[in-house]
N, C-alpha and C positions, 0 to 999 in steps of 0.2 A: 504494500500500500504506500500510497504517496506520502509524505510528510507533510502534516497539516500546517494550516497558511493563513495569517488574515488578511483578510482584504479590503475591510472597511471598518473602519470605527469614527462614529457622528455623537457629538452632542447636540441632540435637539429640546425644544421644547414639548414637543408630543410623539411619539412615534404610535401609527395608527394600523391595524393589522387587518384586513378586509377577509370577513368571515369565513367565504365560500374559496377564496381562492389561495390566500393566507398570502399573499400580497402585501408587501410594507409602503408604507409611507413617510418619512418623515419629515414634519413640519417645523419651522424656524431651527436651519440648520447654525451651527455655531463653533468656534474654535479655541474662545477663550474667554474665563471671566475674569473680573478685575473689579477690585474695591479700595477704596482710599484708607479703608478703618477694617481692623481685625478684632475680632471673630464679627463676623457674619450670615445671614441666614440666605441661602438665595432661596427665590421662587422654586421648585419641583424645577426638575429635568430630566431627559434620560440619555440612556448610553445604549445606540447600536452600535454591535457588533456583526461584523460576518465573519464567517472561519469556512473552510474549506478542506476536503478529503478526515473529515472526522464521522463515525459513526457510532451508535448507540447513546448514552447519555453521559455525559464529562461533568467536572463540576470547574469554573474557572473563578479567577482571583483578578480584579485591575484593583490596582493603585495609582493615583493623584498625587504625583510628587512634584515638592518649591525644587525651582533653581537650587538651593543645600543640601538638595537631595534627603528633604523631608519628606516625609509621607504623609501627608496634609488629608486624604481621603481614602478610605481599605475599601474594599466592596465584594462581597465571594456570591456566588450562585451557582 
């Protein structure tokens, strides 16, 4: 088997999944956020991902890390 790949990752404000054909969408695409004052709470957002040559069920990890190579945000699913 191939060695798995990604190939997309978006921050949007909605990603939308169309019922019957499982079709995404995502709406108000985005690259970066930025605030003059720490800590802060942003609005909801999400994270697509696409991955490629994987099959059955994975569990993955992103991290959000500053410039210091902090890790500012964990996320697993």
């Amino acid at each position: 088997m191939a060695e798995a790949a990604l190939t997309a990752l978006f921050f949007a404000d909605y990603v939308i999944i169309e019922e019957q054909t499982h079709k995404k969408s995502a709406i108000g695409l985005f690259d970066r956020f930025m605030s003059s004052q720490f800590p802060i709470s942003f609005p909801p957002w999400c994270i697509f991902a696409g991955v490629t040559n994987l099959e059955g069920d994975h569990s993955f990890a992103l991290n959000l890390v500053s410039e210091q190579d902090e890790v500012v945000v964990a996320m697993n699913g």
